[in-house]
C-alpha positions in Angstrom: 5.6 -22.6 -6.9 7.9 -21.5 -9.8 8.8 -17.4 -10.4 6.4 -17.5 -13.7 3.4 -19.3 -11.6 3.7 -17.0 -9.1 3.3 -14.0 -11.6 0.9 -15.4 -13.5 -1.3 -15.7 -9.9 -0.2 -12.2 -9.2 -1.4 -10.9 -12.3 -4.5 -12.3 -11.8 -5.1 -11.5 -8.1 -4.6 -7.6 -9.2 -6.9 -7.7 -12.3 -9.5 -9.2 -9.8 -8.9 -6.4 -7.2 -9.0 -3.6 -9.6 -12.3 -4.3 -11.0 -13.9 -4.9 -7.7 -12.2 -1.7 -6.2 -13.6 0.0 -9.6 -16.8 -1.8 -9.5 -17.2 -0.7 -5.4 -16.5 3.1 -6.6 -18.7 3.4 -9.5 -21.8 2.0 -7.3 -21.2 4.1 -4.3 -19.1 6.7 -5.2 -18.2 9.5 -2.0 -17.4 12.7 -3.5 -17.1 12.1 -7.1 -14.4 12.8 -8.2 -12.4 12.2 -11.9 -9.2 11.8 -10.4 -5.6 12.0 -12.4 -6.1 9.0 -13.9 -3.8 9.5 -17.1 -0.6 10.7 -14.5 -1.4 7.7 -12.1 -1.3 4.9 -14.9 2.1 6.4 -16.2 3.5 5.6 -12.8 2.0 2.5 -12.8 3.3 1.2 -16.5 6.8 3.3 -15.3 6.5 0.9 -12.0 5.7 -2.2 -14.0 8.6 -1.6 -16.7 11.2 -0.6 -13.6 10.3 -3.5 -10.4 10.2 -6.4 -14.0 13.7 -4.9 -14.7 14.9 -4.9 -11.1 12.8 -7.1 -9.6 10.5 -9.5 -11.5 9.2 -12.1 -8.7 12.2 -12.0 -6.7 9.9 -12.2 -3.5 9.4 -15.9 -4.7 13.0 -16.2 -5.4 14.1 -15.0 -2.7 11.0 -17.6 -0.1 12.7 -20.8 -2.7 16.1 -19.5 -2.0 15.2 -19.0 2.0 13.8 -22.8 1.8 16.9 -24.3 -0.1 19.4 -22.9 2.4 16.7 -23.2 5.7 16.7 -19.9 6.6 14.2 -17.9 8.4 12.3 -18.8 11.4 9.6 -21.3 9.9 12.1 -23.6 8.6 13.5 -24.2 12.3 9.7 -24.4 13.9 7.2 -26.9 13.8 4.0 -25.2 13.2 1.2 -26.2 11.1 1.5 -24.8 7.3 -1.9 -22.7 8.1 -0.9 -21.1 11.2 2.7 -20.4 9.5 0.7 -18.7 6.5 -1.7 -16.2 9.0 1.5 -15.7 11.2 3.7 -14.5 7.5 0.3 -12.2 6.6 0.4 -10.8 10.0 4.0 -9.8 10.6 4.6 -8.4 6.3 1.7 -6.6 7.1 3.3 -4.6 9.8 6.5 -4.4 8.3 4.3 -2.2 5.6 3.0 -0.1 8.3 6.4 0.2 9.7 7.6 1.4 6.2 4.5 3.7 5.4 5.7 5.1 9.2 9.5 5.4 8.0 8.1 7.2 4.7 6.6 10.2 6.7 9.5 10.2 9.1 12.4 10.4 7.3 13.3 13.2 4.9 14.8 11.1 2.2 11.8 8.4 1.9 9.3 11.3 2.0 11.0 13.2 -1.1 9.5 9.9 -2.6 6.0 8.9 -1.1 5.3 12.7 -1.5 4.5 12.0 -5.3 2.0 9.1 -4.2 0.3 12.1 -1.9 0.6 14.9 -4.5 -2.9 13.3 -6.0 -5.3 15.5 -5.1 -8.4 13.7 -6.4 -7.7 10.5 -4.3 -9.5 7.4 -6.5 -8.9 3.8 -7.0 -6.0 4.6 -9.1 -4.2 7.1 -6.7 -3.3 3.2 -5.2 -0.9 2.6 -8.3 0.8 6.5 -8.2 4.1 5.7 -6.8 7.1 6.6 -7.1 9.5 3.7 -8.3 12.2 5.0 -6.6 10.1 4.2 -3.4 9.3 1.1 -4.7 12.9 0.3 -5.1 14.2 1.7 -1.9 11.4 -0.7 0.2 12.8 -3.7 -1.9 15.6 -4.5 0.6 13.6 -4.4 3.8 10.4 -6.2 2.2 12.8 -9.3 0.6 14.7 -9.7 4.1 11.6 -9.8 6.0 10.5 -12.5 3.5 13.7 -14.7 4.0 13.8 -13.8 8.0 10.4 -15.5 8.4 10.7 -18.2 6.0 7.9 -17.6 4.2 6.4 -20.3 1.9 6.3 -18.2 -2.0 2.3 -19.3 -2.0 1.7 -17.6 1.2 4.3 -14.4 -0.1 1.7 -14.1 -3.0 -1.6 -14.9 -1.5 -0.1 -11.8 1.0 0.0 -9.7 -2.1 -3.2 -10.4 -3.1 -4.8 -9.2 0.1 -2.4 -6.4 0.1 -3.4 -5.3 -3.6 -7.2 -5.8 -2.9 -6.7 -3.3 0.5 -4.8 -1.0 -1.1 -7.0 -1.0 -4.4 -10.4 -0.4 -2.3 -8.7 2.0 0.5 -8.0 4.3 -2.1 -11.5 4.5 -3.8 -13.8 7.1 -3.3 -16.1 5.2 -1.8 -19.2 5.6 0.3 -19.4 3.1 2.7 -22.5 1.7 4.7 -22.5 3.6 7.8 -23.3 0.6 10.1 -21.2 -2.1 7.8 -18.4 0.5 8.3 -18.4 0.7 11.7 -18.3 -3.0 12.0 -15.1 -3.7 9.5 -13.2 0.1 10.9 -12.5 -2.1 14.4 -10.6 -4.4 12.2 -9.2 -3.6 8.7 -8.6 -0.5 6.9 -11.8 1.5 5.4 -11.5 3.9 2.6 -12.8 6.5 4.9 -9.6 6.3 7.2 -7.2 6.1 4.3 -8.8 8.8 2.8 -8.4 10.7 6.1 -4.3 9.5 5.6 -4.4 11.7 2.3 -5.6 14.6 3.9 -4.0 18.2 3.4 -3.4 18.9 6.8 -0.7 17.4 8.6 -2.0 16.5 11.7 -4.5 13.8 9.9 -2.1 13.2 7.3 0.6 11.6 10.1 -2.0 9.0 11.0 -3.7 5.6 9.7 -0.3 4.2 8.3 -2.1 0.7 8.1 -3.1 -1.2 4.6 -5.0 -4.6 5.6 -5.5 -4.2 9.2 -6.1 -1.1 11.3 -4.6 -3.2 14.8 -1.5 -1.5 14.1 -2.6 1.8 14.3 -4.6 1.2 17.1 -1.9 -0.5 19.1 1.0 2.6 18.1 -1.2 5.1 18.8 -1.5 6.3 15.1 -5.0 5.8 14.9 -7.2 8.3 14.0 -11.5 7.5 13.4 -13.2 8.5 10.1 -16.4 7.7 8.2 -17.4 8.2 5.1 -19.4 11.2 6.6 -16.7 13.3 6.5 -15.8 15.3 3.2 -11.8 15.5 3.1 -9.5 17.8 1.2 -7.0 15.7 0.0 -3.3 16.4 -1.7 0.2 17.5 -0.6 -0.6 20.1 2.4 2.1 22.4 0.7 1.4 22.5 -2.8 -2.0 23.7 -4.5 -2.0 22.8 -8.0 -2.4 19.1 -9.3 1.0 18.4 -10.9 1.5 16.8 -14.0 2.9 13.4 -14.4 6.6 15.3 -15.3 6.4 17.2 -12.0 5.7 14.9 -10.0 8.6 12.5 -11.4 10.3 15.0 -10.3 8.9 16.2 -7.3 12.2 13.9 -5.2 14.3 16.5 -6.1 12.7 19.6 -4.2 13.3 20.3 -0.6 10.9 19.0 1.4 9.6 18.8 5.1 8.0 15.3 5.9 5.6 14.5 9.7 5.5 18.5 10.1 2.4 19.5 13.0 
């Protein structure tokens, strides 16, 4: 898979996730709410502008570079090319929980994720409200763990995919099927325990770090049960006003406190 294909897929795979997250949201919706959209697609055309500059699809880059040279643990392995693939989903998967962790942990990459929690509305689009210096500071870690497995660049992309389409339908407001949601909560991340991740106070804030499956949180004790039952009050638990899209820009700069209890 060349650099453009794999963009071109990408591109797709995200166009399909969006309108089904927006689809999902607009037939069930939980609380209603407007949300920031005009501040969260700034970020997102600022991120798209910023990770194309830096980045482009240097995670396929770097899987053809990993393959030329025979680095990374599935290029010394025999293993069939499917179980290599749900292995790769499996282990980038919690090397995003392990970041999300890290971003609530440590002072300097929670000056950053704060902006993607300063959305107080919590829709589909608070998923694309990042900051892009967070974006840029999990580049490293996310590109090594890419080239320490091995990874083949289709399985790197159909990971994204499924990463995209969590993330996109996590963040909706969404009213879930009670009994369906019981069901899929054992397994994978629910918009109901996400939207408990967003909540104002701290305690529920530092839990359900997960984006495709919830066995991470359940086996590092940061689990925490939700349904779509609950009515949460979501945003920073410090600040009060929505901020605009310059204020949260520039929300990095202020001092700020991050896994307070």
């Amino acid at each position: 898979m060349s650099e453009q294909e794999f963009q071109v897929v990408r591109a797709v795979g995200f166009a399909i996730a969006l309108s089904l997250a927006a689809t999902a949201q607009a037939l069930s919706p939980h609380a209603r709410r407007r949300g920031s959209l005009r501040v969260n697609a700034t970020f997102w055309i600022l991120d798209l502008i910023v990770m194309g500059l830096v980045c482009g699809a240097c995670a396929c880059t770097v899987a053809r570079w990993a393959a030329t040279h025979q680095i990374g643990v599935f290029h010394h392995l025999t293993a069939p090319g499917w179980l290599a693939a749900v292995v790769t989903i499996f282990v980038l998967d919690l090397v995003s929980y392990l970041w999300h962790r890290a971003n609530h942990v440590i002072p300097l990459l929670w000056r950053f994720h704060q902006v993607h929690h300063s959305d107080s509305a919590f829709t589909v689009s608070t998923a694309l409200r990042f900051h892009p210096g967070e974006l840029l500071l999990s580049l490293p870690l996310r590109l090594a763990a890419v080239a320490g497995l091995g990874a083949a660049p289709a399985t790197v992309v159909a990971f994204e995919i499924l990463f995209t389409i969590a993330n996109l339908l996590e963040h909706g407001d969404i009213d879930v099927l009670r009994r369906f949601e019981r069901a899929v909560d054992r397994v994978c991340i629910t918009p109901s325990l996400h939207r408990l991740h967003h909540s104002r106070d701290w305690t529920r804030l530092n839990t359900n770090f997960g984006t495709i499956l919830a066995l991470w949180d359940r086996l590092f004790g940061t689990y925490h049960s939700s349904s779509s039952d609950l009515q949460i009050e979501t945003g920073l638990p410090d600040r009060v006003t929505e901020p605009s899209w310059s204020q949260a820009l520039l929300l990095p700069l202020r001092s700020a406190r991050p896994g307070k209890r």
